[in-house]
C-alpha positions in Angstrom: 25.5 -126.2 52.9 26.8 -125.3 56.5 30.8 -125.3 57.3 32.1 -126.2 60.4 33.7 -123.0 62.3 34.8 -121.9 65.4 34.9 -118.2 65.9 36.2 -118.0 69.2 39.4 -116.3 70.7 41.2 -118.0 73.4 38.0 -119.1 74.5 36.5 -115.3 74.6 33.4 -113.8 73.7 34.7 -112.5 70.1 32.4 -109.3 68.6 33.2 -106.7 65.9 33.1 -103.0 67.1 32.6 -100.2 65.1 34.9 -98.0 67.1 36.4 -94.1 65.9 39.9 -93.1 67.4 39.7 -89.1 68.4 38.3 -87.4 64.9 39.5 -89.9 62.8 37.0 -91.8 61.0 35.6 -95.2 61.7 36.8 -98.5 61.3 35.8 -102.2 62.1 38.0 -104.0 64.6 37.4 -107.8 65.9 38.2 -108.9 68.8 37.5 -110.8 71.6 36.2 -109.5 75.2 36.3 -110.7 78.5 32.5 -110.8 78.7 30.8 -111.2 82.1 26.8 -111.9 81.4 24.9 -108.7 83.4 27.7 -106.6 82.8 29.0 -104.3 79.6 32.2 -104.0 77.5 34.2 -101.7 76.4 36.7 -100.7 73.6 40.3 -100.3 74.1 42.0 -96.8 75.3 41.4 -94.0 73.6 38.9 -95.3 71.3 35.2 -95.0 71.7 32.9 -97.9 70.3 30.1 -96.6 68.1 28.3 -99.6 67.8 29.2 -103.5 68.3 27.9 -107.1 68.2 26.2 -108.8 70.9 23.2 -108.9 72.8 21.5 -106.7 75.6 20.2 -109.7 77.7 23.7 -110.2 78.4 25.2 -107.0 78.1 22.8 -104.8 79.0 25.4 -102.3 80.9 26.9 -100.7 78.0 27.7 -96.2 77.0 27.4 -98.0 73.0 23.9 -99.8 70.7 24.8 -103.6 70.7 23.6 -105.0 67.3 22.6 -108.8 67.1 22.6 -108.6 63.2 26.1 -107.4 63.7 26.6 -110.1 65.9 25.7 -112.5 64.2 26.7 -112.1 60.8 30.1 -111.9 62.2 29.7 -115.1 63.8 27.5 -117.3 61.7 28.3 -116.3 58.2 31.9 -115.9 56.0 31.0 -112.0 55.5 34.1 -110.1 55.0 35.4 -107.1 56.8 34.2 -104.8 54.4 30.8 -106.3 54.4 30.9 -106.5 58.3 31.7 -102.7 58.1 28.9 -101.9 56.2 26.3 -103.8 58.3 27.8 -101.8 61.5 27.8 -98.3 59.6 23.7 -99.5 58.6 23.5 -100.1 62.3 24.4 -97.1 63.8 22.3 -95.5 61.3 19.4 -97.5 62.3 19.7 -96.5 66.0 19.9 -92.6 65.1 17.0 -92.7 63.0 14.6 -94.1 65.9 12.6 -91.1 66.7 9.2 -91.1 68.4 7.6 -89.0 71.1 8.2 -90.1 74.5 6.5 -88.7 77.9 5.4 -89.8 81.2 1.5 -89.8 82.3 0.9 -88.9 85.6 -1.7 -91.1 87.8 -5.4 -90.0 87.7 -7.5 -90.9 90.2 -11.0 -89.5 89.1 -13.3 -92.0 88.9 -16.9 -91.8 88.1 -18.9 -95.0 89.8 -22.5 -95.4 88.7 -25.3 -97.5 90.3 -28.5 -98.0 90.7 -28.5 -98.9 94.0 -27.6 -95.7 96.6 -26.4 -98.3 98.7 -23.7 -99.9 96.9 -22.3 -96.5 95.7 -22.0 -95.7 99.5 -20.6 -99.0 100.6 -18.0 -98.0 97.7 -17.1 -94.7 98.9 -17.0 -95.7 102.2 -14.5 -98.4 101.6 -12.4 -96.4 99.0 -13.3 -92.8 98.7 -10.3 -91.6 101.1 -7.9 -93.4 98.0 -10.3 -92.2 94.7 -11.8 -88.8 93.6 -15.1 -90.0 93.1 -18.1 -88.9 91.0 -20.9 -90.9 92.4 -23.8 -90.8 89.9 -27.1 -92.8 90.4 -29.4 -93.5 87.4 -32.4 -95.1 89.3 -34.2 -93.8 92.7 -33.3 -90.5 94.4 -30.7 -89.9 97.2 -29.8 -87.1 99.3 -26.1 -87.2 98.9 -26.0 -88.3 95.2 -27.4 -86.8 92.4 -30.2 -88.7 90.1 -29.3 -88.8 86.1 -31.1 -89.8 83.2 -30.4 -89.8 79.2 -26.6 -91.2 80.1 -24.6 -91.6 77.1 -21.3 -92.4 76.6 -18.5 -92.1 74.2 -15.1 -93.4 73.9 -11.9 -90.6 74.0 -7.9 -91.4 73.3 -7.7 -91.6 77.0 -10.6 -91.9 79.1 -14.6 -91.5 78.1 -17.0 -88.6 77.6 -20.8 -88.8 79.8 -23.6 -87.2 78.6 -26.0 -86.8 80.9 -29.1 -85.1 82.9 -29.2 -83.9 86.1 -32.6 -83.7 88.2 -32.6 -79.8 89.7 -35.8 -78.8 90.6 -34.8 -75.7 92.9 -32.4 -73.0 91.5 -30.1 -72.0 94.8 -29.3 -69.0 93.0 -32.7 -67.6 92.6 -34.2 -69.2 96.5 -34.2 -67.0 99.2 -34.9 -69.9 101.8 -38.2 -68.4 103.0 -39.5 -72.1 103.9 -42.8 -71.9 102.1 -42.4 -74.6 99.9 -41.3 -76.8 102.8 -44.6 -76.0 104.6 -47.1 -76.0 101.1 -45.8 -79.5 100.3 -48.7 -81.7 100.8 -46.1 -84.8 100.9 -43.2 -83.0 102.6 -40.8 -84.3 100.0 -38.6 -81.2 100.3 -36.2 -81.5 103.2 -34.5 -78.7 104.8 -31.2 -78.8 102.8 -33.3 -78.6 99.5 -33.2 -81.4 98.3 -36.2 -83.3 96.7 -37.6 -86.5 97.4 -38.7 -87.5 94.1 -39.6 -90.9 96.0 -42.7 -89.0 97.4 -43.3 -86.0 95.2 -46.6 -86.4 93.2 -45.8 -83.4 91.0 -48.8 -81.4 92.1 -46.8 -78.1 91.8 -47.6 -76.5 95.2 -43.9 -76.0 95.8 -43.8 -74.3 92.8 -47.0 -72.0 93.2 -45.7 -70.3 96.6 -42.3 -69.4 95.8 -42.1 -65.5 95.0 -38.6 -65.8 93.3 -39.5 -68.5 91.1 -36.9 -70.3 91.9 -38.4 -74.0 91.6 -39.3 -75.4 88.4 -40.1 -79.2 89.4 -39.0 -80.9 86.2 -35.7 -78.9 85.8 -32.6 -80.4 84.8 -28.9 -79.5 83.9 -27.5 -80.9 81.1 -23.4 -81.9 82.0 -20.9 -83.3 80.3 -17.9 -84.8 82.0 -14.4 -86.1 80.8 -13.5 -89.0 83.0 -10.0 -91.1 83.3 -12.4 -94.2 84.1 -16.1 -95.3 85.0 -17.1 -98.1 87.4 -20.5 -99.5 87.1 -21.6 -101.2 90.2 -24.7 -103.9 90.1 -27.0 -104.3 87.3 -27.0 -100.9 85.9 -28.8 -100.9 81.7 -26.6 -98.8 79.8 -25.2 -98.6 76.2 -21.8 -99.0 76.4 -19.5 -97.7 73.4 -18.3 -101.1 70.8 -14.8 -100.2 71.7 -13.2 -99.0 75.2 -11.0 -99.7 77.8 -11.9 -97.2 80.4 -15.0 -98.6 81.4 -15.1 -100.9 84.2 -17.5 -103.3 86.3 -16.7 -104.0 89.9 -15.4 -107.8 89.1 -12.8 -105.5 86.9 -11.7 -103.6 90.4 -8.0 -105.0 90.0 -7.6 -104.1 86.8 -8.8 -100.8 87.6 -6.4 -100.4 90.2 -3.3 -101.7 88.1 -3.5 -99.1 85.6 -3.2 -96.2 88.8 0.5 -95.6 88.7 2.2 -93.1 86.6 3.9 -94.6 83.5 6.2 -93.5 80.6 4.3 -93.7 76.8 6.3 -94.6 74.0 4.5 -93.6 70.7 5.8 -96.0 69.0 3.2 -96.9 66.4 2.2 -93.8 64.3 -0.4 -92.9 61.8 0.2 -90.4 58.8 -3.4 -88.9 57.6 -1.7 -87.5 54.5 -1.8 -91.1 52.8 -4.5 -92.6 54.7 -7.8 -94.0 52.6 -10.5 -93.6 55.9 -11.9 -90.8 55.0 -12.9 -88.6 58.3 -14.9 -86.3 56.7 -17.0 -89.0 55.3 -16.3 -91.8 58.1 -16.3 -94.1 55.2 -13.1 -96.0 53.9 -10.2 -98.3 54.8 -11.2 -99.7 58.5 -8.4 -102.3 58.1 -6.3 -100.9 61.5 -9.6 -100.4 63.2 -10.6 -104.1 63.0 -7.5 -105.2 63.2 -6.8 -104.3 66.9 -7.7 -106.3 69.7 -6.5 -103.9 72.3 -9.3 -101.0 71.7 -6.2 -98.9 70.7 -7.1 -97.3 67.3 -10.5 -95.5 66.4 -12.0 -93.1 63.6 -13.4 -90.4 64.5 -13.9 -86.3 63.0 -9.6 -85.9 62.9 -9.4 -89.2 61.7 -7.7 -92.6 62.8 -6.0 -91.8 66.5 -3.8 -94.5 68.5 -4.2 -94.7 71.9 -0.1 -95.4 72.9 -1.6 -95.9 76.3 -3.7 -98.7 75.1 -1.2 -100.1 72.3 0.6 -102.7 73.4 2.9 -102.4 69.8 1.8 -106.1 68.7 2.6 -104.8 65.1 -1.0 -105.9 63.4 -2.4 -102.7 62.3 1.3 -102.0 60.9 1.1 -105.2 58.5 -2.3 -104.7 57.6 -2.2 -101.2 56.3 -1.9 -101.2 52.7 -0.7 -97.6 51.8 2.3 -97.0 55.3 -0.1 -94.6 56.9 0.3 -97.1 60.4 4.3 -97.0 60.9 6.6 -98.8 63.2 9.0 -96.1 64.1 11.6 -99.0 65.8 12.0 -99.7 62.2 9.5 -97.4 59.6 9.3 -98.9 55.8 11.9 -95.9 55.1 14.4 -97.1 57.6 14.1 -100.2 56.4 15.1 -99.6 52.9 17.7 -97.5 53.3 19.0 -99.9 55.7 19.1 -102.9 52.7 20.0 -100.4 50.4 23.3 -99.9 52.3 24.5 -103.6 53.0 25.1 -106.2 51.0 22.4 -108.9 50.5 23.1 -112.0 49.1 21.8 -112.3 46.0 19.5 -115.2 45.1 20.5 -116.7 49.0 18.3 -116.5 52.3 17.8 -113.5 54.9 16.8 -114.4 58.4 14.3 -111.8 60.5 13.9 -112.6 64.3 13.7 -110.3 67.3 16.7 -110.4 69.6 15.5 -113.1 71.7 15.2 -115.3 68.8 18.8 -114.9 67.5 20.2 -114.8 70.9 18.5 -118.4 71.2 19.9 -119.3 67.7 23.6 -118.3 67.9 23.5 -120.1 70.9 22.6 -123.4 69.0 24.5 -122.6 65.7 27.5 -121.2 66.8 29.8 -123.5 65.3 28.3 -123.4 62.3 28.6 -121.0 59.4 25.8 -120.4 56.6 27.1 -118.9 53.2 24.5 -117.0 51.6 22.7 -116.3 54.7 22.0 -112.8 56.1 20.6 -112.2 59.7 18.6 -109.2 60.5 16.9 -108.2 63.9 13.4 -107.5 63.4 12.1 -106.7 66.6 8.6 -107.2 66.1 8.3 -110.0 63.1 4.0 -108.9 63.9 4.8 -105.8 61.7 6.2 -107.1 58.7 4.0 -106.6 55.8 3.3 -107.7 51.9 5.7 -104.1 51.7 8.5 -106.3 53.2 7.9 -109.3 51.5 7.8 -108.2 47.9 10.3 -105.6 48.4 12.9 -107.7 49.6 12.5 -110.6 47.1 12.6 -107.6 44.2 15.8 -106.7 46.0 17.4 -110.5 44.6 16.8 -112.8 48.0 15.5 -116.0 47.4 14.0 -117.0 50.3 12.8 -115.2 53.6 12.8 -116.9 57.1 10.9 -115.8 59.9 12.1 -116.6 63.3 8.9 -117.2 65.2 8.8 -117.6 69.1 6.4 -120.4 68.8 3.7 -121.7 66.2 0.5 -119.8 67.8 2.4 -116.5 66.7 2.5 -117.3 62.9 -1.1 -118.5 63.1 -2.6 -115.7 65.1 -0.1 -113.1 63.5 -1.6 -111.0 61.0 1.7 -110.7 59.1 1.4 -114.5 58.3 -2.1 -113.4 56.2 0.3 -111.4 54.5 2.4 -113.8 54.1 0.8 -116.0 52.7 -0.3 -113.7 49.7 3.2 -113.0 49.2 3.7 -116.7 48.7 0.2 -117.1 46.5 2.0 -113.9 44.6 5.6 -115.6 44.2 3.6 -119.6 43.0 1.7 -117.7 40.6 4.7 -115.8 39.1 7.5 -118.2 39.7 6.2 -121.4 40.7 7.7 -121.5 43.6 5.8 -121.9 47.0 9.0 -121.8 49.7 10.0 -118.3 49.1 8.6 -116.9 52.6 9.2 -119.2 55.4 8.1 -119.5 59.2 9.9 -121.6 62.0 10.9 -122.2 65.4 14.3 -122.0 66.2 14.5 -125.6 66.3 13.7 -125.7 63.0 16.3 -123.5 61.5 18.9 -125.9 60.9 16.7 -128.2 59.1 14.8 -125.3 57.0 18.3 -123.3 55.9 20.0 -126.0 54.8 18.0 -126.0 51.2 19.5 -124.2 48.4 16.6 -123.7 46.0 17.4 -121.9 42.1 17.3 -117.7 42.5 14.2 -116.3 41.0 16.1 -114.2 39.1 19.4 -112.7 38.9 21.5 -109.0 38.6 18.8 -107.3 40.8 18.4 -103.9 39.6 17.6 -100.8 42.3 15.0 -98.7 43.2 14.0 -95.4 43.1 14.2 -92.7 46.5 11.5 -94.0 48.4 8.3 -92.5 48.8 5.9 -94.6 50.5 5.3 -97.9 50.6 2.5 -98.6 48.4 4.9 -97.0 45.8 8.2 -99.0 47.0 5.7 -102.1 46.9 4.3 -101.5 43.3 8.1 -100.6 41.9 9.1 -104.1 44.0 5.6 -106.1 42.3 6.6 -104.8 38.8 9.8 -105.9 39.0 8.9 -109.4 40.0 6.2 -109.4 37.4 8.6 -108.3 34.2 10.8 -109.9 35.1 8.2 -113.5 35.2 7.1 -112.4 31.8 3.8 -113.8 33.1 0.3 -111.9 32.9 -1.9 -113.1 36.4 -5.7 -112.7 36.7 -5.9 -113.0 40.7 -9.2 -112.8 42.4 -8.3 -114.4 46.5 -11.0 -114.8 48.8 -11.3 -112.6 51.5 -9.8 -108.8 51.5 -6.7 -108.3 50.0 -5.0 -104.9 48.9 -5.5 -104.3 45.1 -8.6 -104.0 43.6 -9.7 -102.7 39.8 -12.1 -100.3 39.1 -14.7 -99.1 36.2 -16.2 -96.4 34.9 -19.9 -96.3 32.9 -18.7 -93.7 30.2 -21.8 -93.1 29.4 -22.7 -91.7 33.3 -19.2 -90.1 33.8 -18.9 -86.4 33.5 -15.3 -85.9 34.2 -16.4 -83.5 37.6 -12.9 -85.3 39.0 -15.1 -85.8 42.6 -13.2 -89.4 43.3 -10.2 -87.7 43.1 -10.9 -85.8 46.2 -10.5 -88.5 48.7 -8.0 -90.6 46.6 -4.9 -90.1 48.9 -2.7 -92.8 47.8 -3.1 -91.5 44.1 -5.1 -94.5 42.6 -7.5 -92.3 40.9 -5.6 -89.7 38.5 -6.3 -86.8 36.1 -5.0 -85.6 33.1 -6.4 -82.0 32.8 -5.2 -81.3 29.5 -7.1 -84.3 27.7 -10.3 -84.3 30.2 -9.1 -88.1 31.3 -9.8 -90.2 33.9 -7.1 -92.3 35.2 -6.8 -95.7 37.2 -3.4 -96.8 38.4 -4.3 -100.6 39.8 -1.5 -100.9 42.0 -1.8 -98.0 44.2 -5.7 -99.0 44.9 -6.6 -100.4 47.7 -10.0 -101.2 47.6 -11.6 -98.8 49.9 -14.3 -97.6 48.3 -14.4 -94.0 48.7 -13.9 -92.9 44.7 -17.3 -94.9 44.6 -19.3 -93.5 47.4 -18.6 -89.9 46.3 -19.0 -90.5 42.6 -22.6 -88.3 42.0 -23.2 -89.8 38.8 -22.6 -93.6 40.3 -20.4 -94.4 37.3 -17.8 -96.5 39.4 -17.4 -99.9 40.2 -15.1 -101.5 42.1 -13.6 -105.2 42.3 -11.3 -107.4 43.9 -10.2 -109.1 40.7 -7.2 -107.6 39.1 -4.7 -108.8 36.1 -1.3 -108.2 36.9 0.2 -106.7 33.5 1.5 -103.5 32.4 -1.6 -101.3 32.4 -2.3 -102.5 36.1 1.0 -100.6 36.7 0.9 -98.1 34.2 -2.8 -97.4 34.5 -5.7 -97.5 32.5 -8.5 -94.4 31.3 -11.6 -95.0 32.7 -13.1 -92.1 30.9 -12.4 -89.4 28.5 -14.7 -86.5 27.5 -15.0 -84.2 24.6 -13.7 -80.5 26.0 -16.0 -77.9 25.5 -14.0 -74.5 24.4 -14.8 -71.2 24.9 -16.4 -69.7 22.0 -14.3 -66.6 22.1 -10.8 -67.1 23.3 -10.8 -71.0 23.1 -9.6 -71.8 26.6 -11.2 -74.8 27.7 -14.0 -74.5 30.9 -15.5 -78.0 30.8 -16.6 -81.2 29.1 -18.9 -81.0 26.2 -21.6 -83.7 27.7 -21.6 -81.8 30.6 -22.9 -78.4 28.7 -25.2 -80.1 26.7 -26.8 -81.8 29.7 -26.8 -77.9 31.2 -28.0 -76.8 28.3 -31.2 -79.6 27.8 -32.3 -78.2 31.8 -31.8 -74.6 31.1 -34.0 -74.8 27.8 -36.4 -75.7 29.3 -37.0 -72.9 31.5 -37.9 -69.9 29.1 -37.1 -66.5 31.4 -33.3 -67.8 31.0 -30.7 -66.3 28.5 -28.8 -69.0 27.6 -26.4 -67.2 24.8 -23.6 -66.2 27.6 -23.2 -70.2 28.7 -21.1 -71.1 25.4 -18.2 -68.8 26.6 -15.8 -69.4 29.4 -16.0 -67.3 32.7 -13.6 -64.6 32.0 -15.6 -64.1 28.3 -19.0 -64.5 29.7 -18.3 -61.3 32.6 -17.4 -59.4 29.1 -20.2 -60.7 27.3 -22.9 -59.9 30.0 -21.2 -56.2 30.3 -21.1 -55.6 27.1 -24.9 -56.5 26.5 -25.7 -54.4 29.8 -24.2 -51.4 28.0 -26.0 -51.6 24.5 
């Protein structure tokens, strides 16, 4: 239900201001302000405003963070003071926390224009070289002013490209003492008096090279360069392979584009990556490729250090951030941390709605709702809803909220969004568990009025908390564990398409405990128990990607995308557990039992070898060998 309110004062623009008088500590104050759109506000004397309600796009002037969550659960909802409080202590908090690297790029101007036509690269440098540092490089034909390449190749960097390439060089300046004779033994004349060498005309009959006394002509020479360039332009026709993925490569009906990006700029790196919990595995460029394929903008790539983000290239649309399954790809506006210790420290309606928009959004919907007031509502600012992520989902509806809204700009977003894939498992999660199908909901801000004014049952009630966070695969599986206990159903889920649990299992029979899929197992899916020689599998930290099973030696694994949620897909399960093989001496334990008796069936076979010393661990066998050595 919505109540009619009007929270205005005196027909000013009313706000709540978190606002510290000298070294006294903070309190909330509410008042009204004569606002002036384009221009800021300020607190009263002596008091300096930490934080307050409203919106940059029409106070964008101000020495203070405005909050539209502040804003507008002040003005749209019957929160009290203390609650009010709390959302503008969360606030400021929020700001501080931002951190990312920030810099400014400098304009670069090398460019490195290839064509087969000699021609067209001159026509080019004619009509631009006084503007561009230009690298002319021509793959077909010869020229005297540009130099003839062949085996190009190219490959993609952060910023720019890498060429690969050969460089015709049939006389070695260093070595020629300009005597003239090849000039004069050339039965084409192909050699000019400036050295260079027609390759047009030469037949390769070595004359050239038979009459110079310091050797200094070998006629198929060539120097081998490579060459970091800012950009390429390739002018005409020109056959080349051309990397899957870049952005720094241009043809000449690109020319405008080209010249847009010459300006220096500031780069915000805003989206981050975190090896440490990453599942693409460098080393074996084999793994999760889910931020790689998700980005349209040629941003990300894998290479030998890993995944890298191109910030000059990202344009923050927020997919590789809701399609990461472990929080490797981070939003540092708002990272998975900051957003749980923000919900940790306000108070969330329990079994009622919250609302996530970007500013824009709730600007636009204050504007309509303002005399309206929604109990069991809460508002938050998301500023880029493209980032939110099954993390979100789960974790918030574990925290006691009943339904989610998503404030979309328009419909394409929630269709072309990644987020709404994840989504949409969230809701496939929440009909399975619950029977519910509304708990995640996207609409314009049209539709708002219409969508927020049902009440459905909580899911549950008395939320309980979580534990410090971690990461969020681990915040998501406390959140999923929570929802499933407290269900008290068991789900067998197998969706079509990728999603980010999977199960796996071991042939006991091939497994020899070596612990090799642990190696690569960042997230912790794959665990060991040393003491007892087990193999572990924790369901809900697995992601799917493959690597435990690639690097397996004995090809014991399997992996699927069907998965029971239940307490051992939590908990884990023992894929495999081996008889320990002790040390004949001293006891301590080097090994598995089927892996020394497979040893031991190889080395029996081969008579010259003493195989008496093998039953004892490393430290015995050294004093077994010595003491036989000294008999």
């Amino acid at each position: 239900m919505c109540n009619k309110g009007i929270k205005y004062m005196s027909k000013l623009f009313s706000t709540c201001q978190l606002v510290q008088e000298g070294s006294d500590s903070s309190e909330l104050k509410i008042s009204a302000v004569n606002l002036r759109p384009g221009y800021g506000f300020t607190a009263g004397q002596g008091n300096t405003t930490l934080v307050a309600g409203g919106f940059l796009s029409i106070s964008p002037e101000n020495d203070f963070p405005l909050s539209p969550t502040l804003f507008l659960n002040h003005a749209l909802t019957p929160s009290s003071t203390v609650a009010l409080k709390s959302i503008a202590e969360a606030e400021l908090h929020r700001q501080n926390c931002v951190n990312y690297r920030s810099y400014t790029v400098d304009m670069d101007n090398r460019l490195c224009v290839i064509g087969n036509d000699a021609g067209e690269i001159r026509r080019f440098l004619n009509t631009y070289g006084g503007l561009l540092d230009v690298r002319p490089l021509l793959v077909k034909g010869c020229d005297s002013e540009f130099p003839t390449v062949t085996a190009l190749q190219f490959e993609s960097l952060t910023q720019g490209c890498r060429l690969e390439y050969q460089i015709r060089s049939a006389i070695d300046v260093d070595k020629c003492s300009y005597c003239g004779a090849c000039g004069v033994s050339c039965p084409e004349s192909c050699i000019s008096e400036n050295l260079f060498v027609d390759f047009n005309l030469c037949t390769f009959c070595k004359e050239c090279e038979n009459v110079c006394e310091p050797q200094a002509i070998d006629i198929h020479g060539a120097i081998n360069e490579v060459v970091d360039f800012p950009a390429v332009l390739i002018l005409g026709d020109v056959k080349v392979e051309l990397p899957a993925k870049t952005t720094s490569i241009f043809y000449e009906k690109d020319l405008s584009a080209y010249f847009s990006s010459l300006f220096p700029c500031q780069i915000d790196e805003v989206i981050t990556h975190d090896n440490t919990i990453c599942q693409y595995s460098a080393k074996l460029g084999y793994g999760c490729d889910l931020c790689v394929s998700s980005c349209v903008h040629g941003a990300i790539t894998q290479g030998g250090t890993g995944v890298v983000v191109n910030a000059l290239q990202c344009v923050e649309c927020g997919a590789c951030v809701a399609v990461c399954p472990t929080g490797a790809m981070q939003n540092e506006r708002f990272s998975d941390r900051a957003f749980v210790e923000y919900i940790e420290s306000v108070e969330i309606p329990e079994g009622g709605t919250i609302v996530l928009g970007d500013e824009e959004s709730l600007h636009r919907l204050w504007w309509a709702e303002q005399n309206n007031t929604y109990a069991k509502v809460f508002f938050l600012e998301f500023d880029n809803v493209g980032c939110l992520s099954l993390f979100h989902f789960l974790y918030l509806l574990s925290c006691g909220l009943r339904r989610i809204i998503i404030l979309e700009k328009d419909k394409s977003v929630g269709d072309a969004g990644l987020y709404s894939r994840q989504a949409q498992f969230a809701t496939t999660l929440t009909e399975e568990l619950f029977a519910v199908s509304d708990a995640i909901v996207s609409c314009s801000v049209d539709d708002f009025a219409t969508v927020v004014v049902a009440q459905p049952q909580p899911l549950f009630t008395q939320a309980t908390g979580f534990k410090s966070f971690v990461n969020r695969r681990q915040t998501m599986a406390e959140a999923l564990e929570d929802l499933v206990v407290r269900s008290g159903r068991e789900v067998t889920l197998q969706p079509e398409g990728y999603v980010p649990f999977a199960s796996v299992t071991c042939d006991t029979d091939r497994c020899t405990q070596c612990m090799a899929c642990l190696n690569d197992c960042q997230i912790g899916a794959m665990q060991a128990e040393a003491s007892l020689l087990q193999l572990n599998h924790v369901g809900i930290l697995c992601v799917g990607c493959g690597l435990c099973v690639l690097v397996c030696p004995e090809d014991a694994l399997t992996l699927s995308p069907k998965f029971t949620l239940r307490a051992d897909f939590f908990n884990g399960i023992t894929l495999a557990q081996a008889e320990p093989m002790a040390c004949k001496k001293c006891g301590k334990v080097f090994g598995t039992k089927k892996s020394f008796d497979r040893v031991m069936a190889i080395l029996q076979q081969k008579e010259a070898v003493d195989i008496s010393h093998f039953e004892y661990c490393e430290d015995c066998r050294v004093i077994k060998l010595f003491e036989a050595e000294t008999l």
